[in-house]
C-alpha positions as a printed NumPy array, in Angstrom:
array([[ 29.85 ,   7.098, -16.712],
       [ 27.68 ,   3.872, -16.568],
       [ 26.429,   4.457, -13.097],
       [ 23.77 ,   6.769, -14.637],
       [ 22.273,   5.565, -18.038],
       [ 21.083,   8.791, -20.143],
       [ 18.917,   7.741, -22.923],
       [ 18.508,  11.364, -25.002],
       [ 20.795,  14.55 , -24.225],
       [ 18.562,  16.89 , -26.092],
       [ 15.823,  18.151, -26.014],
       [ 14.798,  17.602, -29.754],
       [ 14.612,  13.843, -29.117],
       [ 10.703,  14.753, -27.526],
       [  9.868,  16.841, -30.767],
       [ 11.479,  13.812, -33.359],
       [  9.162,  10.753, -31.177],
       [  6.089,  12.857, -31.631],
       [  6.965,  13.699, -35.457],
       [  7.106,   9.828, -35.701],
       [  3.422,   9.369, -34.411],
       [  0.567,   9.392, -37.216],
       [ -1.305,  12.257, -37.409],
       [ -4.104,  13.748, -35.093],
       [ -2.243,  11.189, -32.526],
       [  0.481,  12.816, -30.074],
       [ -0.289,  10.83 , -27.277],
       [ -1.537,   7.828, -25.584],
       [ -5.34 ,   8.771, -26.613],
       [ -6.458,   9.475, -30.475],
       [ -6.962,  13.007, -30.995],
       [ -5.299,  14.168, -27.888],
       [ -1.867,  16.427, -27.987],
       [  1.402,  15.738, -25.736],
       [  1.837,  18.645, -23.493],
       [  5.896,  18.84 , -23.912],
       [  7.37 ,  19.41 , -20.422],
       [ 11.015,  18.924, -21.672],
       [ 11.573,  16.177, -19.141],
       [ 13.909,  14.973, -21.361],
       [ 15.924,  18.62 , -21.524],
       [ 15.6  ,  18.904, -17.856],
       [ 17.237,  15.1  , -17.234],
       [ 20.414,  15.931, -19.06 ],
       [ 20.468,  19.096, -17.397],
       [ 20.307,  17.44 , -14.153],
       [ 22.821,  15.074, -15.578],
       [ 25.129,  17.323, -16.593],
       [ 25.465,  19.562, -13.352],
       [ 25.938,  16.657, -11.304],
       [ 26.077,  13.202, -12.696],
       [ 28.63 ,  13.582, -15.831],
       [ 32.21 ,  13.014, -16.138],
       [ 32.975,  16.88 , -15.907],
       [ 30.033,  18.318, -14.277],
       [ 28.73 ,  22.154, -13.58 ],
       [ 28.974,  22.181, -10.181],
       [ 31.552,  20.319,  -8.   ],
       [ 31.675,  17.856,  -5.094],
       [ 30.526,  20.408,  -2.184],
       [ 27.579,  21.692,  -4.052],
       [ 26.791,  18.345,  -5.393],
       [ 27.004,  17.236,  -1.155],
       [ 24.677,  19.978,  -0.025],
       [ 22.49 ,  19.198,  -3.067],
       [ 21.817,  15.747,  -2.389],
       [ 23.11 ,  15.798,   1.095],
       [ 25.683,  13.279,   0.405],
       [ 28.209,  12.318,  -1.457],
       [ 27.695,  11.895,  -5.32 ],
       [ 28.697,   7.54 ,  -4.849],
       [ 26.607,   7.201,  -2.071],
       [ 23.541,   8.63 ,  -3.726],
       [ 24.316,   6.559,  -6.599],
       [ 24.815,   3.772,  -5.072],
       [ 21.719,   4.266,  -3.382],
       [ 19.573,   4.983,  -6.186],
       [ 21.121,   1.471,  -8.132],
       [ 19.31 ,  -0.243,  -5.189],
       [ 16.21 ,   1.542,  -5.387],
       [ 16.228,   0.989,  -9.135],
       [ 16.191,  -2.668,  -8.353],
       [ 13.977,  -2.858,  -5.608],
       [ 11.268,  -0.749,  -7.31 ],
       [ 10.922,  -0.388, -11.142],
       [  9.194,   2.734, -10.504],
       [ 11.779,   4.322, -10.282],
       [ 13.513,   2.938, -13.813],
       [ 12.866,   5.545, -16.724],
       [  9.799,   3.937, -19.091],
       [  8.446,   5.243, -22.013],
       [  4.13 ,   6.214, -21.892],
       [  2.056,   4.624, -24.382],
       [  3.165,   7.101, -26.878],
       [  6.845,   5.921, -26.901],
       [  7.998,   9.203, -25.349],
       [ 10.08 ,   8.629, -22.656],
       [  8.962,   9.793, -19.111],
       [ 10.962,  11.026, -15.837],
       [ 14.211,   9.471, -15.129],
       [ 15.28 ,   8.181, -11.532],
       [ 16.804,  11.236, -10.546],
       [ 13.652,  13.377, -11.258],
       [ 11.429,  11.096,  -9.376],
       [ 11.831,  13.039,  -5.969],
       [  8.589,  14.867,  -5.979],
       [  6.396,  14.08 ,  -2.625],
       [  3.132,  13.054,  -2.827],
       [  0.369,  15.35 ,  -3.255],
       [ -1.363,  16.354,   0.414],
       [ -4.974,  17.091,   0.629],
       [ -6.952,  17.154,   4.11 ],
       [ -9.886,  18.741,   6.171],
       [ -9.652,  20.996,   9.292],
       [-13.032,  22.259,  10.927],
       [-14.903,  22.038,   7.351],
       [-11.867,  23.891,   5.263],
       [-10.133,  21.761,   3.024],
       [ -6.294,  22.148,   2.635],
       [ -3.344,  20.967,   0.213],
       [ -0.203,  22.199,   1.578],
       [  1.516,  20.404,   4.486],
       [  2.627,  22.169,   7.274],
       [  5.458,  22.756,   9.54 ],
       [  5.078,  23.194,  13.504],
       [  7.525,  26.64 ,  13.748],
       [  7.99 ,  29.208,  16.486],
       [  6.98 ,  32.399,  16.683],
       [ 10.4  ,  33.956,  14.375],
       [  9.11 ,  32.331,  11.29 ],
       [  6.669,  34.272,   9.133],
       [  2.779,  33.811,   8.82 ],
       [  3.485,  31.264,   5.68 ],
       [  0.686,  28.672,   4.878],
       [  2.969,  26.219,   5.658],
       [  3.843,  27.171,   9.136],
       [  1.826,  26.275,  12.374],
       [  3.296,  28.87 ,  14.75 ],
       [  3.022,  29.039,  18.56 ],
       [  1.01 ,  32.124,  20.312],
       [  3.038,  33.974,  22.361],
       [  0.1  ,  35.616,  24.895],
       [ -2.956,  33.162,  24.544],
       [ -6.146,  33.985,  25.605],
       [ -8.45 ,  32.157,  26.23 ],
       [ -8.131,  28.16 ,  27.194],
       [ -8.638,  27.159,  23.83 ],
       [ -5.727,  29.119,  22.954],
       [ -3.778,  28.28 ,  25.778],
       [ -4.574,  24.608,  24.834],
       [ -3.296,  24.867,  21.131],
       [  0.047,  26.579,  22.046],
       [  0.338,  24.341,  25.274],
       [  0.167,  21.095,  22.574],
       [  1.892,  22.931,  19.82 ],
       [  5.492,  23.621,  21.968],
       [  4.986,  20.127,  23.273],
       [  4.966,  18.511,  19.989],
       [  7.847,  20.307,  18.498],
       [  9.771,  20.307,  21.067],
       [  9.447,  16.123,  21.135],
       [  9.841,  16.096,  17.209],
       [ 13.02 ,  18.697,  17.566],
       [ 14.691,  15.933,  19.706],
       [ 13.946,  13.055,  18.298],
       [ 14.185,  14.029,  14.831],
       [ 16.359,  16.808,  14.359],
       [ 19.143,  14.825,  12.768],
       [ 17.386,  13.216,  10.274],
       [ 14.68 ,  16.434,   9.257],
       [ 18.246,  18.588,   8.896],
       [ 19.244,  15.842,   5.733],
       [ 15.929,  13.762,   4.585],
       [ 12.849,  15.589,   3.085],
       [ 10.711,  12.817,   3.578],
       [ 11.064,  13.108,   7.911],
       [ 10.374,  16.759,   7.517],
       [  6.975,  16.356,   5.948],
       [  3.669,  15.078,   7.315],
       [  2.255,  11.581,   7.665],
       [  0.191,  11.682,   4.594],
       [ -1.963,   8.854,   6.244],
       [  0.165,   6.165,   5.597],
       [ -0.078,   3.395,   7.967],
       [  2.553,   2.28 ,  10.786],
       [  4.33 ,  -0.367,   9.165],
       [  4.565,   2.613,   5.99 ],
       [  6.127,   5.184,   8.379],
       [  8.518,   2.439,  10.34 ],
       [ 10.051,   0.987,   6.429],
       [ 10.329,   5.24 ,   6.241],
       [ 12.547,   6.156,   9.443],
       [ 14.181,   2.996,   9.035],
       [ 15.111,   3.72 ,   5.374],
       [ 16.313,   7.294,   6.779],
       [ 18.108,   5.646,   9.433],
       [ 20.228,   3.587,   7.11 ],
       [ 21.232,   5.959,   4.978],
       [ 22.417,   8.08 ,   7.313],
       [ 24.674,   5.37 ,   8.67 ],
       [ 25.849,   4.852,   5.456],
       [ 26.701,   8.815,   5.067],
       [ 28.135,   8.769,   8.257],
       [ 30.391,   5.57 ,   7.71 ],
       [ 31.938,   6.754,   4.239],
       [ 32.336,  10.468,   6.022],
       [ 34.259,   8.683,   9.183],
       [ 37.623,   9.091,   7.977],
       [ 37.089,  12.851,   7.706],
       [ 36.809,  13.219,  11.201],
       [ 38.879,  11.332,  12.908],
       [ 40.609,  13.288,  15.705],
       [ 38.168,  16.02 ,  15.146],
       [ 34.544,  14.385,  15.084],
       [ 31.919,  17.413,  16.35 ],
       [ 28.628,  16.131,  17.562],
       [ 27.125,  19.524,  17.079],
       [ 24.041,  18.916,  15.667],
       [ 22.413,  22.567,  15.525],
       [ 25.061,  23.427,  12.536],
       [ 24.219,  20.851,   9.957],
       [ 24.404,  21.557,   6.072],
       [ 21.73 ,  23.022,   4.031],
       [ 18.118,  21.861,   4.601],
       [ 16.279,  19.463,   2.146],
       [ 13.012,  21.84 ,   1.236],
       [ 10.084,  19.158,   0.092],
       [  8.719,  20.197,  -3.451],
       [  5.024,  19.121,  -4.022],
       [  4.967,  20.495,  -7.833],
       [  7.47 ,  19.886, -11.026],
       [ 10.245,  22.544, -10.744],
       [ 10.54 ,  22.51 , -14.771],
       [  6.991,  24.26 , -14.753],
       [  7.408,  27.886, -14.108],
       [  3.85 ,  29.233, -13.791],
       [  3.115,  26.306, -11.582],
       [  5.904,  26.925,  -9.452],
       [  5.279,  31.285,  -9.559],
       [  1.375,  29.386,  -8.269],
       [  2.6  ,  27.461,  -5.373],
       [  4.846,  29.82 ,  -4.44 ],
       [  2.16 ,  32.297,  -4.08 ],
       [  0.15 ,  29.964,  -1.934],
       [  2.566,  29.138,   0.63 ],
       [  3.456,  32.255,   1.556],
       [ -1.161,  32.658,   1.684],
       [ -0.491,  34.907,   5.264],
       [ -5.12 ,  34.387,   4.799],
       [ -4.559,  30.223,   4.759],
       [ -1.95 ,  30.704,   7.995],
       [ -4.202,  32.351,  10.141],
       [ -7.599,  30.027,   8.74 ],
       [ -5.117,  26.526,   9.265],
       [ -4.524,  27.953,  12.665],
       [ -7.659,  29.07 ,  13.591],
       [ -8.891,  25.671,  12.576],
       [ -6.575,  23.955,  14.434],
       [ -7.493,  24.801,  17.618],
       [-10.563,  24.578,  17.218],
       [ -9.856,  21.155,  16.267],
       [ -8.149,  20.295,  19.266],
       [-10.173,  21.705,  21.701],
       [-13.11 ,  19.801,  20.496],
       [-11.389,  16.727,  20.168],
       [ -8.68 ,  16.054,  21.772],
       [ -9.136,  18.38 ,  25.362],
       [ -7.756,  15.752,  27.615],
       [ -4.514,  15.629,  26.073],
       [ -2.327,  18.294,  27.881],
       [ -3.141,  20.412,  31.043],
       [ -3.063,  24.167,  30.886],
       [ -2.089,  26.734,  33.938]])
């Protein structure tokens, strides 16, 4: 199919460029080695369960996958293609070629500072069901104290106004479910408007399904989009993160911090019974 260009189906083609190079050079700097991560292996498996003529896994997985259909996210990655040539697969300086469109999904990498502790996972404001995850900021049920009572006062507040607002789009786009990572206003507004358009877009070509029969029921959406901070080909990086979001030590510290955080600086914000 010619709406996604493949340049190597195997994985061999990494192993033959770096047989080409002279030796003592396998990368970009003289005397330094290419760490293989068999992007190249991992593209035409991506291509093949989803993108090829006969792929591995049909149109419903392929829709909870990307959380559209397969021409709309197609058609949508043509246009970032030619808005951005970031996204266009280059080769590095060693003529190996580097991640395709497709694998170009990864978020950015988040690093901040709570009360003196330094952090690198974002985090997810979550009621008290969900487990004591790094990742989760949960509520307390019986605070004491009023900088407790503060923190959970502010915490339900904020997700409940995020919930509403956002709901829709955080159930289908990654990018609305993480944090800010600092970028400025105009940043976030080309973001939910971005979001915004391509759900209109899902929503026009899914009209005709519905019609007669539209449900606006929007606690029963399809899968969630989880965000992924590391390269999924990497096993012993992802076995690493893994480990450190479900840190139960980091939950409690990130909340601990938190309130702290709020009651020193930010005490005027909400009033507590």
């Amino acid at each position: 199919m010619d709406d996604l260009a493949v340049s190597c189906h195997h994985p061999s083609c990494t192993s033959l460029v770096s047989s080409l190079l002279p030796r003592g050079q396998r990368g970009s700097v003289n005397g330094h080695d290419v760490v293989d991560h068999e992007r190249l292996f991992w593209h035409a498996l991506l291509f093949k369960d989803y993108f090829s003529d006969n792929p591995t896994f049909g149109p419903k997985v392929s829709r909870r996958r990307f959380q559209m259909k397969r021409h709309v996210f197609l058609r949508i990655m043509n246009a970032v293609q030619e808005h951005d040539n970031y996204f266009m697969q280059k080769r590095n300086a060693a003529g190996i070629l580097e991640l395709s469109c497709p694998q170009k999904g990864e978020g950015p990498q988040v690093t901040y500072n709570i009360n003196g502790h330094d952090y690198s996972i974002g985090y997810y404001l979550a009621d008290g069901i969900y487990s004591s995850w790094a990742t989760f900021v949960r509520t307390i049920p019986e605070p004491q104290g009023n900088n407790k009572k503060y923190f959970a006062k502010a915490q339900e507040a904020c997700r409940k106004d995020v919930e509403r607002a956002f709901g829709v789009l955080q159930s289908r786009f990654a990018i609305v479910r993480g944090l800010a990572h600092l970028w400025d206003e105009d940043t976030l507004g080309d973001i939910m408007m971005a979001c915004i358009i391509m759900h209109n877009m899902i929503v026009e070509d899914k009209r005709d399904e519905y019609i007669g029969e539209y449900d606006c029921n929007y606690d029963d959406m399809e899968e969630e989009v989880a965000v992924s901070h590391s390269e999924a080909s990497e096993l012993d990086a992802f076995t690493h993160n893994y480990k450190n979001i479900k840190n139960n030590k980091t939950h409690t510290q990130l909340q601990a911090d938190l309130i702290e955080h709020l009651w020193q600086y930010h005490p005027d914000l909400y009033e507590i019974d």
